[in-house]
N, C-alpha and C positions, 0 to 999 in steps of 0.2 A: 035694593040699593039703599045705603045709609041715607039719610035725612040731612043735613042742616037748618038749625033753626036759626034765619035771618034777622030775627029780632027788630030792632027797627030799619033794618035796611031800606023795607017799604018806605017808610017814613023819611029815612034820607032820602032814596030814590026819588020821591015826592016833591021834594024842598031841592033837590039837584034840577031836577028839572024845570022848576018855575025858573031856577035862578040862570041855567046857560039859554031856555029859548028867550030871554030877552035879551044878550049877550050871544051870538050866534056870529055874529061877522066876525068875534074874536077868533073862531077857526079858522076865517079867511083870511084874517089875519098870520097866523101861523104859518099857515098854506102862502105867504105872501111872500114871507122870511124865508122859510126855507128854499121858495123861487128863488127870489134874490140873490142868495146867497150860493147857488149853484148854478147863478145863470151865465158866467164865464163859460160853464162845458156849452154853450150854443157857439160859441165863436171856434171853436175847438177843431181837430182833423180826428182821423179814427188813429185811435191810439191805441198802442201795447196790441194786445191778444188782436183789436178788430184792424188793425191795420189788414190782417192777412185774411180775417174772417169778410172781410168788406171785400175780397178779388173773390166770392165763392160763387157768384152769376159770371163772373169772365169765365172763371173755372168752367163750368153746366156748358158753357155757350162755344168755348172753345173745342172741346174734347164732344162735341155734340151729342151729350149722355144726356138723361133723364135725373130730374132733381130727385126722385126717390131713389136711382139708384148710386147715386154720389153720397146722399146723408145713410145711405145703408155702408157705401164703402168707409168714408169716416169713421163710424159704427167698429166697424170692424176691424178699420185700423187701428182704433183708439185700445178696443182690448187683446189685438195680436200684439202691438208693438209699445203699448201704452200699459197692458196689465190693468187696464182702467177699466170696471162695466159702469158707465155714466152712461145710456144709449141718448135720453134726451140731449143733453148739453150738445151732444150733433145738431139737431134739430135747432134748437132754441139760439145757437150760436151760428146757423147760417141761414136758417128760412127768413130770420127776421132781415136780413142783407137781399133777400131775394123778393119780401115782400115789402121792402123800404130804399128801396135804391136813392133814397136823397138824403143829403148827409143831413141838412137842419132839421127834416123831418125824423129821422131817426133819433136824431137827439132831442128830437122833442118827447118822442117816444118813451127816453129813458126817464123822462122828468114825470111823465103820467107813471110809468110805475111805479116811482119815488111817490110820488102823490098818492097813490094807490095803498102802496103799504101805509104811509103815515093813518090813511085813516080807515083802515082795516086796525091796525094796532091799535089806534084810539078805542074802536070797538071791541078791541079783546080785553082792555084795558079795565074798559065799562062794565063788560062783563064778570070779570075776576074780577071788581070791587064793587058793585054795584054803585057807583060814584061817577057821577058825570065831571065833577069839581076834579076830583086827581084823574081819571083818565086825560081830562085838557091839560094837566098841569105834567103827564108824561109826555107828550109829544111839544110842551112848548119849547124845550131844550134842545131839542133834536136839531135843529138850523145852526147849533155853536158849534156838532160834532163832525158837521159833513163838509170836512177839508179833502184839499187836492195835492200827491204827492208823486213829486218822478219815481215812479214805482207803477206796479201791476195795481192802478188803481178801480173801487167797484162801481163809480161814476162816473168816472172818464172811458169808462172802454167794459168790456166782455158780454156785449151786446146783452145789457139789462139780467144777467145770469146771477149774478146776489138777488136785484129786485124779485127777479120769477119766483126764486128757493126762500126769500122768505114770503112772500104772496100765498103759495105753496103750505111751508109752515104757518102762518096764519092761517090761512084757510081750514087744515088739519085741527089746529086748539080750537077755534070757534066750532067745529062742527061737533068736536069731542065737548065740548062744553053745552051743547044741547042736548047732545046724547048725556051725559050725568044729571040734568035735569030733568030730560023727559022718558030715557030707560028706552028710546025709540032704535032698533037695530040698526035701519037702513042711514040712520046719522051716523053710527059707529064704523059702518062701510064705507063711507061718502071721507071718514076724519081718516079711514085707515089708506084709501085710498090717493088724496090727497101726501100724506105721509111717502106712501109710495112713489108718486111723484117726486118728493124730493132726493131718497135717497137712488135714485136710478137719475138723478141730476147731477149732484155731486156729493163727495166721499165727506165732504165734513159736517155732511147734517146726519153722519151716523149715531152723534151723542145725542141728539135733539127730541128722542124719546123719552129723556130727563123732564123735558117742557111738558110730557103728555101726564109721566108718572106725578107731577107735579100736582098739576090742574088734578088727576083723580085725587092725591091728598088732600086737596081743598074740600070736595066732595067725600070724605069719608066719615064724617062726623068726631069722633073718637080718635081718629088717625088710626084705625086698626091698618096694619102693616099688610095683613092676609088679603081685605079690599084691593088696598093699592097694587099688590102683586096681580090679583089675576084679572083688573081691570088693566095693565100696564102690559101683561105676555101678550096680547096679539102684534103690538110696537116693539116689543123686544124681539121676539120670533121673526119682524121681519126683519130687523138690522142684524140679528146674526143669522138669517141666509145669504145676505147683500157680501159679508163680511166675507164668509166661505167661500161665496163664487169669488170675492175679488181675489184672496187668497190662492183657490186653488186655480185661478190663472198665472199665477205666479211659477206652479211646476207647470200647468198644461205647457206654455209658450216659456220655459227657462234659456233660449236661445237669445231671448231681449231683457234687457238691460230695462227696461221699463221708464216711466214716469218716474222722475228723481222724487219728484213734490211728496210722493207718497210714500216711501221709502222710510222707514220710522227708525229712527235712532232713540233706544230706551238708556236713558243716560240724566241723571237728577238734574244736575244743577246748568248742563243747557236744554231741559226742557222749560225750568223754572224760569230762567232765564229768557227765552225764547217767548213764555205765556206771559212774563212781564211787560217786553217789548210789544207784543199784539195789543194786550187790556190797554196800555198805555197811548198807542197809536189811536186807540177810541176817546180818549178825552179834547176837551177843547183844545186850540192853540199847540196840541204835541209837536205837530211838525215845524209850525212857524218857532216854538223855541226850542226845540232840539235841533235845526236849522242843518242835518246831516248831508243834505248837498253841497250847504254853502250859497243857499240864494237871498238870504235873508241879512247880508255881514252886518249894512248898513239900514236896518229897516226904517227908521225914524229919522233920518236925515232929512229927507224930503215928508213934510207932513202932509200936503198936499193931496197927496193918496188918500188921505184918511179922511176925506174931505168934500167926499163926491157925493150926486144926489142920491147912488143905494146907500152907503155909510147914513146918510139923514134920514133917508127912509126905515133903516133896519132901528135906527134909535128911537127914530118916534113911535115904530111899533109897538116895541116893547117896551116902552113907556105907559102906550095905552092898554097892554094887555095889563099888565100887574096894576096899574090906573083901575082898571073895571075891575080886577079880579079881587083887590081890598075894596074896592066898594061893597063887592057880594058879599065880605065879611060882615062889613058894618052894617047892613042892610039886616043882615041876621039869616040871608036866602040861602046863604055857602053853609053847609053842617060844615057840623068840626068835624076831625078825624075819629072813623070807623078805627077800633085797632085793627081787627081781622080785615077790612080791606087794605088799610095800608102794611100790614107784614105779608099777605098776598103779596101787594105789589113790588114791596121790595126783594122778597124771596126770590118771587119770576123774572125781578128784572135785574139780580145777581147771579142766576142763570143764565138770562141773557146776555148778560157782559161777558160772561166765560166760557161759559161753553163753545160757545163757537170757534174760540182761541185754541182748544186744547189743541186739535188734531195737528195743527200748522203748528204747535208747537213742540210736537214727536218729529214732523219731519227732518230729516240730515238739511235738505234744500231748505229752508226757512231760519232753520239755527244757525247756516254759514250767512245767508243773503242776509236777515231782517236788521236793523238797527234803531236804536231809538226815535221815536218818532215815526217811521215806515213800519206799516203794518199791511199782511196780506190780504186780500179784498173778500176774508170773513168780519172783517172786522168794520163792514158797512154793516151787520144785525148786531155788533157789540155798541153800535152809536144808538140804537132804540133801549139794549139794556141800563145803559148810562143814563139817559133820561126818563128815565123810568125814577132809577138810585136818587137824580136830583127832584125830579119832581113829588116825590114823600119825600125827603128831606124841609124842601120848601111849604110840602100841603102841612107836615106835621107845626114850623115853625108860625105858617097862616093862623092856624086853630090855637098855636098858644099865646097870639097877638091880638085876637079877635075884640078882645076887652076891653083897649088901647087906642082908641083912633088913630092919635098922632104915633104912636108906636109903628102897627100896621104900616102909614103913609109912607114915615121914612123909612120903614125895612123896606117898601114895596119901588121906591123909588131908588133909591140904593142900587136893588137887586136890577131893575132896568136899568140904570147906568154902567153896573158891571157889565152886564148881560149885550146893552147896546155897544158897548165898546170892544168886548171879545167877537161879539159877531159883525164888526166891523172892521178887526183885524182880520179873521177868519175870511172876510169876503177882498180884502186886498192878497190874502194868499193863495184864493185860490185863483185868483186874477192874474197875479204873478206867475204863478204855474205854467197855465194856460199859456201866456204869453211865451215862455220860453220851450213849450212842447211844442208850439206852433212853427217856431223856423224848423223844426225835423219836420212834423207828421202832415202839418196843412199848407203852408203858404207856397214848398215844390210839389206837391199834390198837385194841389187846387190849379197853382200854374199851369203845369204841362196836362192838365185834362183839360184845361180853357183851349192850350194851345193846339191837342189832336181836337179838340169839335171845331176849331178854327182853319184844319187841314194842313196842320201841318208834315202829318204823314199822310199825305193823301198819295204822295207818289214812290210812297214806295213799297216795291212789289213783296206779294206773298210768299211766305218760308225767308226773310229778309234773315239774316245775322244784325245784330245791332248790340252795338256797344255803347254803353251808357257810361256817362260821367257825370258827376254832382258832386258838390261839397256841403249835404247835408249829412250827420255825420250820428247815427243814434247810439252809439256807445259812449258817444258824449253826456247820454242824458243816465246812461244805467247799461255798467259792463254786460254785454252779451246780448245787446240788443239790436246788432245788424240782424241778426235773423229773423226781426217784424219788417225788411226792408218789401215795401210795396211797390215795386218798380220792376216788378215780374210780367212774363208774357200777358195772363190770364188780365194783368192791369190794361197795358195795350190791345187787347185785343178787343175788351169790352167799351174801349174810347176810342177806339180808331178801326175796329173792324178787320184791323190786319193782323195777319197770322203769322206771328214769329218765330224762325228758330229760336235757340234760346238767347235767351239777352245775359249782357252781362255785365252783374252788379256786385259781384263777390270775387276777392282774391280766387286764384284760382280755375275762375273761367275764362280768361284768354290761355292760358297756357293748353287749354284740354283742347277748345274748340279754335287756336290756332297754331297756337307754336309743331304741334301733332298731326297738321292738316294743311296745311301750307307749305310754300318756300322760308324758311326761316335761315335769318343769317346771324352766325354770332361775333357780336361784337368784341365779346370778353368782356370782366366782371359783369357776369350774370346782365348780360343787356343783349337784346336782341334788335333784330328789325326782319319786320315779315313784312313778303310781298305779298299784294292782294289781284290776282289776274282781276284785270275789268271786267270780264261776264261773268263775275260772281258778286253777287248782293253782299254787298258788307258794311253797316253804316255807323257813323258815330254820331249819338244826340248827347249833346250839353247842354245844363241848363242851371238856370241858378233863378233863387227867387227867396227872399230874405224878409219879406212883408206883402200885404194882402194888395200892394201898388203896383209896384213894380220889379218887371224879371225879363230874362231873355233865356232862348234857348238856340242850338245852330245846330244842323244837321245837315251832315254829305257820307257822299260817299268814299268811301275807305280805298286810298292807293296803295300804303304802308303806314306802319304800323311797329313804333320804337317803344320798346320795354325796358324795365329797368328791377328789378328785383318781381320778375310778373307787376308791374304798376306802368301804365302807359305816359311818357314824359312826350311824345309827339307824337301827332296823326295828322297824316297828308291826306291832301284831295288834289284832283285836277279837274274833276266836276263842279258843275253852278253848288251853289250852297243856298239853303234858305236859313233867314233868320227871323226869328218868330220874336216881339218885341209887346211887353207890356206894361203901358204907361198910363201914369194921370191922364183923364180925357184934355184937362188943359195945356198938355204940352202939344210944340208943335214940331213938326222932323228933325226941321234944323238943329233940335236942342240933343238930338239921337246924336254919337258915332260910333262905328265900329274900327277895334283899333284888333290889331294880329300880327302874324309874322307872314311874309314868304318865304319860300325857301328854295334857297339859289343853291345847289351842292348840298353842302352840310352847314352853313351861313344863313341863319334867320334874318331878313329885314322886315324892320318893321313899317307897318305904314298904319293910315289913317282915312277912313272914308266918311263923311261928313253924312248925318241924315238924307239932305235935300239931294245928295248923289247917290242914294240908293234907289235899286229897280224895286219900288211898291206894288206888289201885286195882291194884294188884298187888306183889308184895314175892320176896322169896327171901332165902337165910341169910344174904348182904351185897351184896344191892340190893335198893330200892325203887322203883317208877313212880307218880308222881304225877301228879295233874289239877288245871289253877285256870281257873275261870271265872272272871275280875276287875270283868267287866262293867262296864269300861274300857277303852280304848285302851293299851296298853302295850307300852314299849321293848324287843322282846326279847333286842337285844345288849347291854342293861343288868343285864340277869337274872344273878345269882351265889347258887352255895349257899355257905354259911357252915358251918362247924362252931363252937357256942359252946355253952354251961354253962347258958345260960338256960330259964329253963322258958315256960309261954305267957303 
C-alpha cells in the first residue's frame, strides 16, 4: 500500500493538541448550540413519515401478530409494491416506536443521534486532516444549517433514519481510514460492512462510495489512479449489486406502479435544477428567506422573538467560541493551515454537500414537489458538507490573520456576530415551524389520547363503527398529506384497548361502510340521511383542540346520519352523550358551556347548558368527563364547549 509522507503533521498534531485540551468545553459548547437550536423538535408531535410509523405497536397489538413477523411483512411489502429493497428502514423505522413508546423520549432519541453524528464527524474530520483546529472549526457551523421546514423533514420526523445512514456512513470512512493506515483485513470487512448497512437502508447512499474512493485518494501517495481503483471495487461491486436487484424488481413485480420517489426522470436542466434546490435547502437561513410557505411575510415586525434567553445564549456562545479560538492563534498553539489537510477537507466536504443531492435530484417526484428553500431530508448530511466548506474557508482566513492581533479580534468578532444572529434567526424559524405543525400533528393527538386514558371510550363496546370528525386539516400544511392522518384504529386501539371496526377519517368511508349497509334515504342533490337500527354500534367522536390547554371532544351514539356530497352536515343521537373537557386547572365549571342544537323534525333549536348543570362524572387537575341525557334528539356535530364568565 502507497505510503504518505506526513511531514510535519506530527508536529501540528502536537501543537493541536496542547492547544484544544485546554479549550475542551468549546466542544460543549458547540454541542450546546446545536441543542438549542433544535430544541423546538421536543415540544413537537410525530410528524410526516412517524405520524403513521408511531401507530406500528397499535398495529402488533391489534392484529395479535408477532413483531418479527410484521417488520418481515413491511419488508416485503416495501419491495412487492414499493420496487424498493431498503429491508432495514422496516426495522429502524418501527422497532424504534416499539422500543420508545414516549414521545419526549423519543425525541430525545433523535437529538443523541444528531449528537452522535456531530462528533463522530469531528473524528473523521481529525482523521482526514490530522488537525484538531479545523476538525472543530467543521462542526462549529453545523447549528446555522439545521432548520425546520413543512416538508418531509430529517429532524422533525422518519424516526432518526438520516441520523442512522450517516452514523452508518461514518462509521464505514473511519473504519476504511484504519484500514489504509494499518493494511489490517478485518477493518476493511467491518468499513465494507458498515457500507452495507447503508445501502440496504436507503437508495441514496448509492453514490456514497464517492466518500470511500475519495479517502483511498488521500492514501495513494502519487494519486496513482490503478490504487484507487482496486482499493474502491469492493464498494463499487457492492452498489451495483444493490442497483441490479432494485432494478430487476422493477420487471420481477411490473404489476406495481412502485415508489414514485425513485422513479428517475433523466432530463438536464430539471435535474440541475432540482440539485440546485437541494445544495441550496442546506445553506443557512434558505427556508426563512425563500419563505415558500408563506410563514415568514412579516418576520421582523415583532422583534421580540429575537430576543429570548436561547437567542442570548446562542450569541454569547459563539462569541466565546471564536473569542478562545483567536486567542489559540495569538498564543502561537493553533498551527496555520496544512495545505493537504485543508484541500482534504474541502474536497470531502464538496462531496458531502452533493452527493447526497444527486439521486433526489433524478427523481420525477422531487423535481415536480421540491422548491427553493425545501429540501428532501438527504439534505440533513449536505448541512455537515457545508460546514465542513465554511470551516476551511474560515481555518484558511484564521492562518492568514494570525500575525494581526487586532486583525484576528475583529474578524473573530465580526464572524460571531454574523454567526449569533443567523443562528438566532435560524432558532426563531424553527420555532415557528414547530408551532404551526403543532395544531395538526400534536395538540388533537396529545388531546384525545389524554382523553381515552381518561375513559372516555370506556363504554364503548367492541367491533364499535365510529365516526370521526376534527378540523385538523393536514393538507393545509403540504398537498397530499391527509394520508399521514393518525386517527386510525391501530391509534385507538393502543389508547383505549378497544377494537374497532374501521373508523372513519377519509372521504369516502361513510359512503362504503354506510350508505351500502344501511337504510339510506335520498334527499336529492347528492344528500342523504341513513338510519342507524339501535342494536348496532355506531358512534360519532368530535373533537377539537387548538393548543396544549385547552379542547373538548363529544361522543354518542349514532341514530341518523345526514350527508351531503359523502361530508356529514348532521348527526343525531337519542342516547346520553359524554363530553370530555380540557381546561387550565384554574378554571372553575361555571366558566365551561355546552352550546348545540335539538332537533325537533327537520327545525334545529338551539340551546345552552351552563357548566355547573352538567352531570360530572369524572374529573382530574385539568380535565373533566361529563354526561347529558337531553331526552331529545340532538345534533352532535352541532355540540361546542365555550369558555365564558358567566355563571348558571
Amino acid at each position: 500500500m502507497a505510503q504518505v509522507n506526513l511531514g510535519n503533521d506530527t508536529s501540528n498534531a502536537l501543537k493541536d493538541r496542547e492547544w484544544i485540551n485546554k479549550d475542551i468545553y468549546m466542544y460543549l459548547i458547540v454541542m450546546m448550540l446545536s441543542l438549542i437550536i433544535v430544541s423546538p423538535m421536543l415540544t413537537t408531535g410525530y410528524v410526516s413519515d412517524d405520524s403513521l410509523n408511531s401507530l406500528f405497536r397499535g398495529i402488533v397489538l391489534e392484529s395479535r401478530g408477532s413483531l418479527p413477523h410484521h417488520i418481515y411483512s413491511m419488508a416485503k411489502n416495501s419491495i412487492i409494491y414499493g420496487a424498493r429493497f431498503i429491508p432495514l428502514v422496516s426495522i429502524s423505522s418501527s422497532v424504534i416506536f416499539i422500543l420508545i413508546s414516549n414521545l419526549y423520549l423519543y425525541k430525545m432519541s433523535i437529538l443523541f443521534l444528531t449528537v452522535t453524528n456531530i462528533l463522530l464527524f469531528r473524528y473523521l474530520i481529525e482523521l482526514i486532516t490530522r488537525s484538531k483546529a479545523l476538525s472543530f472549526l467543521s462542526i462549529l457551523f453545523l447549528p446555522l444549517s439545521f432548520q425546520f421546514r413543512f416538508f418531509h423533514d430529517p429532524i422533525l420526523s422518519f424516526g432518526g433514519l438520516e441520523q442512522i445512514v450517516f452514523l452508518y456512513t461514518l462509521s464505514s470512512l473511519i473504519f476504511l481510514e484504519f484500514y489504509l493506515r494499518t493494511n489490517r483485513k478485518y477493518l476493511l470487512l467491518a468499513s465494507l460492512f458498515f457500507f452495507m448497512l447503508d445501502l440496504m437502508t436507503y437508495e441514496s447512499t448509492y453514490p456514497f462510495f464517492m466518500f470511500h474512493s475519495l479517502l483511498i485518494y488521500f492514501h495513494s501517495g502519487d494519486g496513482k489512479i490503478s490504487f484507487v481503483f482496486r482499493k474502491t471495487t469492493p464498494f463499487l461491486l457492492m452498489v451495483m449489486v444493490f442497483i441490479l436487484i432494485s432494478v430487476s424488481l422493477r420487471f420481477v413485480f411490473p404489476q406495481n406502479d412502485g415508489y414514485e420517489g425513485i422513479k428517475a426522470k433523466f432530463s438536464t436542466l430539471p435535474f440541475m435544477i432540482t440539485l440546485l434546490k437541494q445544495c441550496y435547502a442546506a445553506t443557512p437561513l434558505s427556508y426563512f428567506v425563500a419563505d415558500p410557505h408563506s410563514i415568514f411575510s412579516k418576520p421582523f415586525v415583532d422583534l421580540r422573538r429575537y430576543f429570548g434567553v436561547p437567542h442570548f445564549l446562542i450569541t454569547v456562545g459563539f462569541l466565546v467560541l471564536f473569542f478562545e479560538f483567536s486567542r489559540g492563534n495569538i498564543r502561537g498553539s493553533n498551527p496555520q493551515s496544512d495545505p493537504r489537510g485543508t484541500k482534504r477537507a474541502f474536497l470531502f466536504g464538496f462531496l458531502l454537500f452533493v452527493i447526497p443531492s444527486t439521486l433526489v435530484a433524478l427523481s420525477s417526484k422531487y423535481q415536480k414537489e421540491l422548491s427553493w428553500g425545501v429540501g428532501y431530508i438527504p439534505v440533513y448530511i449536505s448541512y455537515f458538507g457545508l460546514s465542513i466548506i465554511m470551516g476551511v474557508i474560515s481555518f484558511e482566513m484564521f492562518g492568514g490573520l494570525r500575525r494581526s492581533r487586532m486583525s484576528l479580534y475583529i474578524f473573530s468578532m465580526i464572524l460571531a456576530i454574523v454567526c449569533g444572529v443567523i443562528g438566532s434567526i435560524n432558532y426563531t424559524n424553527n420555532e415557528t415551524v414547530t408551532k404551526y405543525l403543532n395544531h395538526a400533528f400534536l395538540y388533537p393527538r396529545a388531546f384525545i389520547e389524554q382523553g381515552m386514558k381518561n375513559g372516555l371510550l370506556k363504554g364503548v363496546p367492541q367491533e364499535s363503527f365510529l365516526v370521526v370528525d376534527n378540523d385538523y386539516d393536514l393538507d393545509a400544511i403540504q398537498g397530499g398529506w391527509s394520508f399521514y392522518r393518525w386517527d386510525r384504529r391501530a391509534f385507538y386501539f393502543m389508547n383505549s384497548g378497544v377494537r374497532l371496526n374501521p373508523v372513519g377519517v377519509k372521504e369516502g368511508f361513510l359512503k362504503k361502510n354506510f350508505i351500502s349497509k344501511l337504510n339510506t334515504i335520498d334527499l336529492g342533490g347528492q344528500s342523504f340521511c341513513i338510519e342507524v337500527p339501535r342494536e348496532q354500534n355506531h358512534f360519532y367522536l368530535g373533537y377539537y383542540a387548538h393548543n396544549s390547554e385547552e379542547g373538548y371532544a363529544v361522543l354518542g351514539k349514532i341514530s341518523s346520519l345526514f350527508l351531503k356530497e359523502d361530508r356529514p352536515y348532521r348527526v343525531t343521537s337519542k342516547d346520553s352523550i359524554l363530553v370530555y373537557v380540557q381546561i387550565p386547572f384554574y378554571y372553575r365549571p361555571q366558566k365551561l358551556s355546552l352550546v348545540g342544537h335539538f332537533i325537533d323534525g327537520n327545525s334545529p333549536e338551539p340551546f345552552t347548558i351552563h357548566g355547573n348543570h352538567l352531570q360530572l362524572i369524572n374529573s382530574g387537575m385539568n380535565w373533566k368527563l361529563f354526561k347529558i341525557d337531553p331526552g331529545k334528539t340532538i345534533d352532535l356535530k352541532s355540540l361546542r364547549v365555550v369558555f365564558t364568565d358567566e355563571g348558571a
